[in-house]
C-alpha positions in Angstrom: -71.9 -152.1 -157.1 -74.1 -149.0 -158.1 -77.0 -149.8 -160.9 -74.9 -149.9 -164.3 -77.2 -149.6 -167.7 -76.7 -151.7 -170.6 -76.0 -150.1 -173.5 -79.1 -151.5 -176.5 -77.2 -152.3 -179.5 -78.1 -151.1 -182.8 -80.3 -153.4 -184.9 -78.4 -152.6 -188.0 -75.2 -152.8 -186.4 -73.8 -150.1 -189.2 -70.6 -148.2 -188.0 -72.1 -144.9 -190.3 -74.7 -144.6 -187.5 -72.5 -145.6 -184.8 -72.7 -142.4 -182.1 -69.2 -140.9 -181.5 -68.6 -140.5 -178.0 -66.6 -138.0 -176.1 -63.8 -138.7 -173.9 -65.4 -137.2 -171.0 -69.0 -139.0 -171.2 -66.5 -142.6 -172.2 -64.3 -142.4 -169.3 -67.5 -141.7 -167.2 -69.4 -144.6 -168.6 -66.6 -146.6 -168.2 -66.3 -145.5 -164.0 -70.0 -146.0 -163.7 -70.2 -141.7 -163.1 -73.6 -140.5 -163.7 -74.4 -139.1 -167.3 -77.1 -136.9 -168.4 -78.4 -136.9 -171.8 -79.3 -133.2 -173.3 -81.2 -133.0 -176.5 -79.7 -130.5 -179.3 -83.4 -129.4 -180.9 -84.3 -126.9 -177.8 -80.8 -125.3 -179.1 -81.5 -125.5 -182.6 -85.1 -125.4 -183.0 -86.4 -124.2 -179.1 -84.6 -120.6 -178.6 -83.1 -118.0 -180.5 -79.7 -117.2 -181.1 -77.8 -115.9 -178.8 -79.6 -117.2 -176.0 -79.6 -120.8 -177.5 -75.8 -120.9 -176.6 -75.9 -119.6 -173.3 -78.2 -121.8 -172.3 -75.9 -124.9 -174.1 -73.8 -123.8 -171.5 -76.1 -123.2 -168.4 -77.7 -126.8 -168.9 -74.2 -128.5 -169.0 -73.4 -126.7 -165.9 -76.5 -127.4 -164.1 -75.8 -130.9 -165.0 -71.6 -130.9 -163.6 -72.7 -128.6 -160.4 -74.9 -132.2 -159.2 -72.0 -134.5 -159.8 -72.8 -135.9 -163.3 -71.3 -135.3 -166.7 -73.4 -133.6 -169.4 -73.4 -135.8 -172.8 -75.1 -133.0 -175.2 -76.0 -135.2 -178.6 -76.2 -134.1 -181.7 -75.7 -135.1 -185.6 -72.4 -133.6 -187.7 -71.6 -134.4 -190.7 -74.2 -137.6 -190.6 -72.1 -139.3 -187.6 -73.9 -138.9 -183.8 -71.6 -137.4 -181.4 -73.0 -138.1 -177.2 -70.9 -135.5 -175.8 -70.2 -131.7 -177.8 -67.0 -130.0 -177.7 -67.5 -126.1 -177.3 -67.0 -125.4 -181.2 -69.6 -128.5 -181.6 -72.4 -126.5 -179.4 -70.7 -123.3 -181.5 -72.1 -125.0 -184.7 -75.2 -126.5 -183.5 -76.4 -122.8 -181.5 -75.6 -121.0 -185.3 -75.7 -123.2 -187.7 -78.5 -123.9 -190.1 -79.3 -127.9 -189.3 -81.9 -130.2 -189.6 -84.2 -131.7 -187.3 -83.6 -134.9 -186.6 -85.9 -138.0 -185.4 -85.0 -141.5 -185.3 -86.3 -142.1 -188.3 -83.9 -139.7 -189.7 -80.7 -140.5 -188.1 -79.5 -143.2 -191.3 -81.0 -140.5 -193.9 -78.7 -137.6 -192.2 -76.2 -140.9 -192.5 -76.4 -141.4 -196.0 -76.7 -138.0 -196.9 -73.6 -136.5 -194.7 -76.2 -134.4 -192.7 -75.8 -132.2 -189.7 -78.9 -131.8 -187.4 -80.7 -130.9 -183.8 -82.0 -134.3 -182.0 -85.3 -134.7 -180.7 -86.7 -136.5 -178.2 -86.9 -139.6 -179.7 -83.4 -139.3 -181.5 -81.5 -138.6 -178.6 -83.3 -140.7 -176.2 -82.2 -143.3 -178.6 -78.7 -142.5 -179.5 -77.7 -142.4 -175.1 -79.8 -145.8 -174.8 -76.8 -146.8 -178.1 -74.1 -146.1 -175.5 -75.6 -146.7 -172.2 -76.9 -143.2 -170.7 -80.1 -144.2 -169.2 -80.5 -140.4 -167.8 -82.0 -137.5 -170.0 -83.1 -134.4 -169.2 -85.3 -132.1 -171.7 -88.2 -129.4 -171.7 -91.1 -130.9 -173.0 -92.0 -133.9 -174.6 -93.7 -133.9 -177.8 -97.1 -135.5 -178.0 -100.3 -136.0 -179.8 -101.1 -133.2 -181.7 -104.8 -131.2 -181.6 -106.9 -132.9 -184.5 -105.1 -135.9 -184.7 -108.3 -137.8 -185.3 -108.2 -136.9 -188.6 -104.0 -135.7 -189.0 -102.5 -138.8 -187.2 -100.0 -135.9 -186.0 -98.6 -138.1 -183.3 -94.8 -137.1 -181.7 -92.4 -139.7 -182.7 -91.3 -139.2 -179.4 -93.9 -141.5 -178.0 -93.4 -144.8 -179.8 -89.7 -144.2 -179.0 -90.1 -143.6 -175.5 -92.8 -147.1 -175.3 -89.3 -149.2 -177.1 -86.4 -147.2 -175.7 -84.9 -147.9 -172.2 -84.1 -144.0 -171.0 -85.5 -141.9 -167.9 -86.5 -138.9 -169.5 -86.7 -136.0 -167.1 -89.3 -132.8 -168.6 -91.8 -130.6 -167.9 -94.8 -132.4 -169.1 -95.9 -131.7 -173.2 -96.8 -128.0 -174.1 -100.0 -126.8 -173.6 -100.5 -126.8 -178.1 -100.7 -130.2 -177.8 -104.1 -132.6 -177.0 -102.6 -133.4 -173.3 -104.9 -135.7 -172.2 -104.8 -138.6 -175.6 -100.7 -138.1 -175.0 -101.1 -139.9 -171.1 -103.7 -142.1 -173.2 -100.8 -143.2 -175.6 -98.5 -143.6 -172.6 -100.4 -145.8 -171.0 -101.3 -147.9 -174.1 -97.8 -148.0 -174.5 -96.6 -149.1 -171.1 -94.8 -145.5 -170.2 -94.8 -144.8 -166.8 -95.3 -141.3 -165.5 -94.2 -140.2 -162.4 -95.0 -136.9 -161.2 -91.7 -135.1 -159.2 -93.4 -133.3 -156.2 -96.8 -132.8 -157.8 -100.2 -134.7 -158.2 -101.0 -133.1 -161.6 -99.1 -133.5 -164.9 -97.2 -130.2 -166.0 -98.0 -128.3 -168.9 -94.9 -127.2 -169.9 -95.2 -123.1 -169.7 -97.8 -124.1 -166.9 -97.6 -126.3 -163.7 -101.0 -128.0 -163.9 -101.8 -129.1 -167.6 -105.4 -130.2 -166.3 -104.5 -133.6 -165.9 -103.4 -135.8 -162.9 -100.2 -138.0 -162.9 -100.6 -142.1 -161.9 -97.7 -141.6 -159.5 -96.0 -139.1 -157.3 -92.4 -139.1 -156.1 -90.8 -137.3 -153.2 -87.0 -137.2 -154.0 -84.7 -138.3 -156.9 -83.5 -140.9 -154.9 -86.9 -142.4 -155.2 -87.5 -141.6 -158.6 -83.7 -143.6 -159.0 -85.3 -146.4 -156.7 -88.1 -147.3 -159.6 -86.1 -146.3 -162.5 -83.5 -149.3 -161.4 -86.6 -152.0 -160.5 -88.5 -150.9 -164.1 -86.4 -153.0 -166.2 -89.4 -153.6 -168.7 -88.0 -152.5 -171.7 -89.7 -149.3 -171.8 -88.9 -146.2 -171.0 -90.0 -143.5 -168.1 -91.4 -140.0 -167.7 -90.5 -138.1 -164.6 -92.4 -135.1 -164.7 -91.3 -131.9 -163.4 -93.6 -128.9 -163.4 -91.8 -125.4 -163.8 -90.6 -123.5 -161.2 -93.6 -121.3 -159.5 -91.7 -118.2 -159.6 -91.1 -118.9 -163.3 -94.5 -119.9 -164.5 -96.1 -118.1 -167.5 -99.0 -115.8 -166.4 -101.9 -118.0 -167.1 -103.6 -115.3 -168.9 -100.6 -114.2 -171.2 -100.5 -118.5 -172.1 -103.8 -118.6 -173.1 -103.8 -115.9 -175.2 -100.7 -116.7 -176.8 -101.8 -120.3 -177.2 -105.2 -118.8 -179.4 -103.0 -116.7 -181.2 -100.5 -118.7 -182.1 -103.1 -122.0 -183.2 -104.7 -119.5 -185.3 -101.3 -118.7 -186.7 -100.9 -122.0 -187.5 -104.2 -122.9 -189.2 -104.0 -120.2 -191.2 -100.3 -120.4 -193.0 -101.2 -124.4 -193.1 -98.4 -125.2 -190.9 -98.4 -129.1 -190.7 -96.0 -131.8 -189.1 -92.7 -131.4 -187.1 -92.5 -127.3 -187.6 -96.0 -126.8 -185.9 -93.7 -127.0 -182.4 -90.9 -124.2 -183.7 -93.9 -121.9 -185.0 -95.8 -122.1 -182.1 -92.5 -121.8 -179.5 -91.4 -118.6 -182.0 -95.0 -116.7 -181.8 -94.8 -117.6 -177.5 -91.2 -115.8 -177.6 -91.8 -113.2 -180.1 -95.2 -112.5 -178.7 -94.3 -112.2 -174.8 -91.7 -110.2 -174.8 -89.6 -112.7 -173.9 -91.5 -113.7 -171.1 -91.4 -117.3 -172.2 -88.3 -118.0 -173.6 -87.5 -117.2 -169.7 -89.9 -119.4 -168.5 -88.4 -122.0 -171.1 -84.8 -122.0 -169.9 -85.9 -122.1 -166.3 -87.9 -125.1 -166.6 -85.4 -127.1 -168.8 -82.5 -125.5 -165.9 -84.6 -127.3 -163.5 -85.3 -130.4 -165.4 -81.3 -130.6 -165.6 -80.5 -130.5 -162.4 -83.5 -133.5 -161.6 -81.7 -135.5 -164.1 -78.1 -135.1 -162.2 -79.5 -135.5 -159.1 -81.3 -139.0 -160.2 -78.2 -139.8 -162.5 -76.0 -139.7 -159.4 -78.5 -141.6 -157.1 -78.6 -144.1 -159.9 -74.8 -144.3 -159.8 -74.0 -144.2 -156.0 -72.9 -147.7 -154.6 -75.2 -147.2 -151.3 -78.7 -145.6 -153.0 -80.1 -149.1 -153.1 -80.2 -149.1 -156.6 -78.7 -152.1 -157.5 -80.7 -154.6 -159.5 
């Protein structure tokens, strides 16, 4: 039989945070069909409207087009849903929401809260129903100055306790790149580069840092996933497509700019990310809200692609 995840049970056990889940994404869980976890935040929080809902649309394509089922996740009404109808991505693409962390999901409970999942909440919420698959764009990280801020990504301790491949394209370049892979590695996170010997930096292929590993082929990436079985979850790290990269140039400047920006309107916490992504896309011209739907595109069609191997009855996946 293919490699089957076990769903983690919630610690709590409380139905008001139990995640909803779609007949589509249920019926494939059930079959053992692959399933690919897509965060809500880069369609709440990452692009503007109306490109936020075409690319809803392209990722859950890029996702079926491989042979897996897209489970989009996000928070309505204070109950999870793994799996968005079209009037659900409708809502989440144009309405006002929340941002939501783990440490949020039993306050947007309690509260009857709709929100955008990070990371860390949706890597969570699919390890709740047994998706072990997730694709997103970057990962959040340690933040510059975090000596003295503790501004570390919640997204890191979740990853180090949550059993979920997460498929990106490395941490964005605002962030202090090199104490992230620090905190990884503390934390037990393997990192696996897809194709490249350096760790991506989100907007740019090389982030100035190496990866420990390097895999060929999503089967291999499938291959270690299935043997991990530590508890922990993965990174596989896919740098953005070459013809898609940001002009290095362009990226640094915007990257001065928009640190300055910050500093300077005291900017603090989880909106440093959405005020630093909005001066990159309001800045460019657009030039890197393309580059960010490419590289989550790509980071997509990785997940599907290990999803499936992960799935397939003769990948030599089994455990």
């Amino acid at each position: 039989m293919p490699h089957v995840a076990t769903p983690v049970r919630s610690p709590t056990g409380s139905p008001g945070t139990s995640p909803v889940v779609s007949p589509a994404v249920a019926d494939a869980l059930a079959a053992g069909t692959a399933v690919v976890a897509l965060e809500s935040t880069i369609l709440a929080h990452g692009l503007p409207a109306p490109r936020n809902r075409a690319a809803a649309d392209e990722l859950e394509a890029e996702v079926r087009a491989t042979g897996a089922v897209p489970a989009t996740i996000a928070v309505f009404d204070g109950v999870p849903h793994v799996g968005l109808t079209a009037g659900q991505l409708d809502r989440i693409c144009s309405e006002p929401v929340e941002k939501l962390s783990v440490r949020d999901l039993g306050v947007a409970a309690g509260l009857g809260l709709s929100g955008a999942t990070t990371v860390a909440a949706t890597a969570r919420l699919a390890a709740l129903v047994g998706v072990e698959v997730f694709a997103t764009g970057g990962l959040g990280g340690v933040h510059r100055g975090a000596r003295e801020t503790w501004d570390v990504s919640a997204d890191l301790p979740a990853l180090a306790v949550t059993p979920v491949l997460t498929v990106c394209s490395g941490v964005k370049s605002i962030l202090d790149v090199g104490a992230t892979l620090e905190v990884l590695e503390t934390s037990s996170v393997p990192v696996l580069g897809y194709r490249t010997d350096r760790f991506p930096g989100f907007y740019r292929r090389d982030s100035g840092f190496p990866v420990p590993w390097r895999v060929e082929s999503p089967d291999r990436a499938a291959r270690i996933w299935a043997a991990h079985g530590t508890g922990s979850g993965m990174v596989l790290a896919r740098p953005v497509p070459e013809q898609d990269e940001l002009d290095e140039a362009l990226h640094d400047r915007l990257l001065a700019e928009g640190l300055a920006l910050v500093a300077e309107r005291g900017i603090t916490g989880k909106d440093v990310t959405p005020a630093l992504l909005e001066h990159f896309h309001s800045a460019s011209g657009g030039a890197s809200l393309d580059t960010n739907v490419a590289l989550v595109r790509a980071n997509a069609r990785l997940a599907a692609q290990v999803a499936v191997a992960l799935s397939s009855p003769t990948s030599g996946t089994r455990r």
